[in-house]
Each structure stands twice: as structure tokens, then as C-alpha cells.
N, C-alpha and C positions, 0 to 999 in steps of 0.2 A: 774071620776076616770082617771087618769092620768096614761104612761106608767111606768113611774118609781116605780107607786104604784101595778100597774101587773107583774113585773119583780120582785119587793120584796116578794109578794105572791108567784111565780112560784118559788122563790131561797126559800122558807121557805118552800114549801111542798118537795122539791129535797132535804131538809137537814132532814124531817121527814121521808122519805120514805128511806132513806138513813140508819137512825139513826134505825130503826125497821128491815131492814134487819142485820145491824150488832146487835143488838138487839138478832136477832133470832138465827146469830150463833153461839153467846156466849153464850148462854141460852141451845141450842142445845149440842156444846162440855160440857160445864159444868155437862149435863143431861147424856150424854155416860162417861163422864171423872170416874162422880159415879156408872156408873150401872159397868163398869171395873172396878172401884176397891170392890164394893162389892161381883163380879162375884170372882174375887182373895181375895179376905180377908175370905169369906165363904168359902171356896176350892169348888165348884162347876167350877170353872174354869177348873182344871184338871179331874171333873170328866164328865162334859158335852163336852169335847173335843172342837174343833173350832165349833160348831154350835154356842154359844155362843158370841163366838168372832164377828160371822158372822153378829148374830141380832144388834151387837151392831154397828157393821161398816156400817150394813143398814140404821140403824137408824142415826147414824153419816151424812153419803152422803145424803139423803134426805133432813136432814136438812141443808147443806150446798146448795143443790140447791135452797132449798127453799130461804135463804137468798141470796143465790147470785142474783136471778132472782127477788126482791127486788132492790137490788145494781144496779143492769143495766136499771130497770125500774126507777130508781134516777138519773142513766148517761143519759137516753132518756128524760126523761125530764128536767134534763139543758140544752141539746143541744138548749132547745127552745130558752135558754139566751144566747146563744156563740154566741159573737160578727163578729167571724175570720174564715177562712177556716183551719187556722192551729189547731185549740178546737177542731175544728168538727171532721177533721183527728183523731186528738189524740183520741178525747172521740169514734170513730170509731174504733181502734186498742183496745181499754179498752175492747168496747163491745165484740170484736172477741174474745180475748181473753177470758174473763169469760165466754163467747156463748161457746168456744172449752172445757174449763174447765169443765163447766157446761153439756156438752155431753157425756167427758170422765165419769165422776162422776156417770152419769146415766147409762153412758153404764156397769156400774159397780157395780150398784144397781141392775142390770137386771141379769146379771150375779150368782151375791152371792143369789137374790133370786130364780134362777133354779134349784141352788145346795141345798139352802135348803129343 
């Protein structure tokens, strides 16, 4: 086996592992998009006051960390293919950013579930 046939296998698990974290958040928002509007179309929305709102944006944020940490587990392993110091940079600055992203979102999760 040849590099070029390692490097095609390592670009084709980064584009699965990729493709299942976005996967996860669109599945994830779709999943809160309905549990709001049946929480509103039943009027339980106004009669459960924000606890409801609350489960749902927990539910929301978990599942965006869950896909993000996906996503950045897809940037960690392309770095394995980047040819240049300037990928790495950038694919470096990606991770921070969805690492700080992905902190807020928890710190937030932690949060909304004290209060409930």
C-alpha cells in the first residue's frame, strides 16, 4: 500500500466523520425545532412557563457539542494530510475557536441545568 492510498483513506474517514457530526446537528435542531413548536402549538408553552424552553435549549446545546466535537475530531484528523505550516495554523485557529465555542455552550448547559 502506497502513500497516496493512506492519504485517500485518511481524507475519506475526515469527510465521514465530518459528515456525521453535521449529521448530528441537523438532526439535533430539527428534533428541538419540533419539540418548540409542539410545546407552542399545544399551549403548554405558556402554561409551563420557561422550564420548558429551558429543556429544550439543553437539549439543543448538547447536541451542538456533541456535533461540534465530531467536527473538530474531522479537523484533527486532516491535520494528518496538511501539507504546509500555514493548514496547520489555520486548521489551529478552527479548533480554538469551536474548543471556546464548544466551552461556552457547556458552560451553559451547566447553567440552565442548576436552574432546573
Amino acid at each position: 500500500m502506497d502513500w497516496q492510498n493512506i492519504h485517500s483513506i485518511i481524507v475519506f474517514i475526515q469527510h465521514c466523520v465530518s459528515t456525521i457530526g453535521v449529521l448530528i446537528i441537523i438532526t439535533g435542531v430539527l428534533f428541538c425545532l419540533c419539540q418548540y413548536l409542539y410545546y407552542v402549538f399545544s399551549g403548554r408553552l405558556a402554561s409551563a412557563g420557561g422550564a420548558s424552553i429551558n429543556a429544550i435549549r439543553l437539549n439543543l446545546g448538547r447536541v451542538l457539542i456533541l456535533g461540534l466535537e465530531f467536527i473538530v475530531a474531522a479537523d484533527l484528523i486532516g491535520s494528518t494530510t496538511t501539507p504546509d505550516y500555514y493548514a496547520v495554523g489555520l486548521l489551529a485557529i478552527i479548533v480554538i475557536v469551536r474548543t471556546v465555542l464548544t466551552f461556552s455552550i457547556n458552560k451553559e448547559i451547566l447553567s440552565l441545568s442548576k436552574e432546573s
